[in-house]
N, C-alpha and C positions, 0 to 999 in steps of 0.2 A: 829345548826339545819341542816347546808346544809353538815354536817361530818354524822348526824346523816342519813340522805335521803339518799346519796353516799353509807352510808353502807354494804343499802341492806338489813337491820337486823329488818323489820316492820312488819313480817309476808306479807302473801298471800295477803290480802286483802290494803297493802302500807298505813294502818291508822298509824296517828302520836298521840303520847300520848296525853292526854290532855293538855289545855293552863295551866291546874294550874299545871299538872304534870311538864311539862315542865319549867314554873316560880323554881320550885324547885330542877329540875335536873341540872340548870342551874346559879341557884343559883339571881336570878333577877327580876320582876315585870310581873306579867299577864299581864300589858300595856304594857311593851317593849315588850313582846314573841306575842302580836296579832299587832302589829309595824310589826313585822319582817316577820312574816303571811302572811299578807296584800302584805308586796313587793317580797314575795318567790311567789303568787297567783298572780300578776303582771307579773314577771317571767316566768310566766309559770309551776313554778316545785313541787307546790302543788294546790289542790281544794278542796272546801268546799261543804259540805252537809246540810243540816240542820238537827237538831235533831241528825247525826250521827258521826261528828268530820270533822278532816283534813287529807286528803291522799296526800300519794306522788304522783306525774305523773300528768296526765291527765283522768278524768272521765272513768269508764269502757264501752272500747266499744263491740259490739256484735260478733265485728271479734276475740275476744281475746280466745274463746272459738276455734274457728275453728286455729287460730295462735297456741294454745298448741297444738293441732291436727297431724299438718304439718309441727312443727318444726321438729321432728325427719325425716322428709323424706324430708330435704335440709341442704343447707351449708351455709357457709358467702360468699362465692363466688356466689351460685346462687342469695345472695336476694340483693347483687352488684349489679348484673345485670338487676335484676328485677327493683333496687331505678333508675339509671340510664335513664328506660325509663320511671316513674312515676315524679323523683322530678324535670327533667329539666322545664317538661311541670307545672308543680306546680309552680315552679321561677315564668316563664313566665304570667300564669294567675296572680301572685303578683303584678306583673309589671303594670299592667292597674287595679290591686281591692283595691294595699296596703293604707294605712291611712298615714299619717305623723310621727303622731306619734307613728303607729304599726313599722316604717322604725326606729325611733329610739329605739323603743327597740330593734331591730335587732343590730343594733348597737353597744347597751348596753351588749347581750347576747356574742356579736364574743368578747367584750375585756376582759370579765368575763371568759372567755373561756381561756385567754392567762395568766389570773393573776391566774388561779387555781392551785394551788401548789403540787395536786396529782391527776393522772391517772385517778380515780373513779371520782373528780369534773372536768378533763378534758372533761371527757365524758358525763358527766351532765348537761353542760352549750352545749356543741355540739347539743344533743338532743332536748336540750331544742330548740335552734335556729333552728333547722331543722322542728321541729317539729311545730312552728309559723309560719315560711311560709309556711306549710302544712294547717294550719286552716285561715293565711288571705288569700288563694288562694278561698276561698269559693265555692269551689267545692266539691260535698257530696259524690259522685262517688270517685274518685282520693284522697279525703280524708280518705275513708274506705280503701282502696287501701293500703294506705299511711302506717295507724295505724298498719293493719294487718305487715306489713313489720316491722314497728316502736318495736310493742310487740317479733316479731321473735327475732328481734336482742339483745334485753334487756338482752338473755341469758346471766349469767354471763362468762359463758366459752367463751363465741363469745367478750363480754367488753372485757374478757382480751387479749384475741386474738388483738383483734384491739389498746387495750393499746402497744402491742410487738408490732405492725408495726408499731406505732405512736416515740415508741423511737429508731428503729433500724438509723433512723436520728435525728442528733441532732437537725439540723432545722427544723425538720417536722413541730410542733407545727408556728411558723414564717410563715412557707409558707402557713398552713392552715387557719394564720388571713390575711395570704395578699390576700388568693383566695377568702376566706368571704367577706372581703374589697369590691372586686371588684364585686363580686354579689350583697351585699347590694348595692353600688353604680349603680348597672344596673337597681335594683328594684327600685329605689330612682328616678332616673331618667327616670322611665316609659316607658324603653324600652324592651317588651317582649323578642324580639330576641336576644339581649344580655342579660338578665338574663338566657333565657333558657342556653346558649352557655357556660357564666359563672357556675353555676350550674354542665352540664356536667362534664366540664373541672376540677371542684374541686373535683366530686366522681369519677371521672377517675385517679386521683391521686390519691386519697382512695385506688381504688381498686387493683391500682398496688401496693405499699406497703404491702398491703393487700395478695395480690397472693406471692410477694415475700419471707413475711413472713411464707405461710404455705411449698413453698418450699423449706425454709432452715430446718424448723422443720420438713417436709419430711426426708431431706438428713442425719438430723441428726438422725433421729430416725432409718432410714435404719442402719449407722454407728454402732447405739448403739447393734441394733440385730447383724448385723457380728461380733462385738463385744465378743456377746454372745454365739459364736458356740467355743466348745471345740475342736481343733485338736485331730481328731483322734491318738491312741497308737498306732506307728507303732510295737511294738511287737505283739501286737494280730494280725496284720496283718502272722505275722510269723507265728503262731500257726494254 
């Protein structure tokens, strides 16, 4: 299920087949597939309706409309910069509102994060985690903030974007559970100001990878056009 969510392939509206459909795609019991349900909605990475099934994500919020809107007039670098000054201060309210047990599933989400075996559940388990201490900072303001940011970035072309920066280091992946580490551990131990600082310091590493990335695929795309220029025939120059 969690190849299936990663996909991408649920239509517009992220509904997961039904539980029996799924027992059968799957080849296994309606109880194991509402088992698995249960700790994917745990997770974070699907929600229930009643009467109308199970989507992927989190609940549609009202910025999502205005986020299809505005994505075509930004980039991944502006909404870097944007998360930058929205999710330190987000860490930071964590810090004094998180639960115990909301800390462990933080926890749960960063090593989920490192055992993922492809790009798309790299990214899955990332979201997911960012996306939890966005809703235990319980702020409604900086929350809507958040989402609106959240849905921009979902763009597939921006995932994969962000998958190239993620492998142009082989440690990238390492370094981003050691920087999780140390911000769960700042929220964990109830210190605002170090979670905000942690927080920073993690999407500031983001965003350099990130920048570095679209500058090589700048340089090479310049490349590919000079590339493409035919020297001119010095005999028609004669004629």
């Amino acid at each position: 299920m969690l190849d299936l969510i990663a996909a991408g392939e649920l239509g517009s509206d992220g509904r997961l087949p039904t539980e029996r459909a799924l027992a059968e795609r799957f080849g296994t019991s309606r109880r194991l597939v509402r088992l698995a349900l249960d700790a994917l909605e745990v997770e974070g990475l699907v929600w229930r309706k009643q009467g109308s099934g199970t989507f992927a994500g989190q609940p549609s919020d009202p910025t999502g409309d205005l986020a299809a809107r505005i994505a075509g007039e930004t980039d991944a670098l502006q909404v870097m910069e944007a998360r930058l000054c929205i999710e330190p201060e987000l860490a930071a309210l964590c810090a004094l509102r998180m639960t115990d047990a909301e800390v462990a599933r933080l926890r749960m989400l960063a090593h989920r994060q490192v055992e993922a075996t492809d790009p798309q559940g790299t990214e899955l388990w990332d979201g997911a985690l960012h996306r939890l201490i966005a809703h235990c900072a319980r702020n409604r303001p900086l929350l809507t903030a958040f989402a609106l940011l959240d849905r921009i970035r979902s763009n597939p072309d921006w995932v994969a974007l962000r998958a190239r920066a993620r492998a142009r280091n082989g440690a990238s992946l390492a370094v981003t559970l050691s920087e999780h580490e140390v911000l769960i551990n700042a929220i964990g131990a109830g210190d605002p100001a170090l979670a905000r600082q942690a927080m920073y310091d993690h999407l500031s590493t983001r965003f350099a990878a990130l920048r570095a990335e679209l500058d090589d695929e700048m340089l090479l795309s310049n490349a590919n056009v000079m590339d493409g220029i035919v020297a001119p025939d010095p005999s028609l120059a004669r004629r």
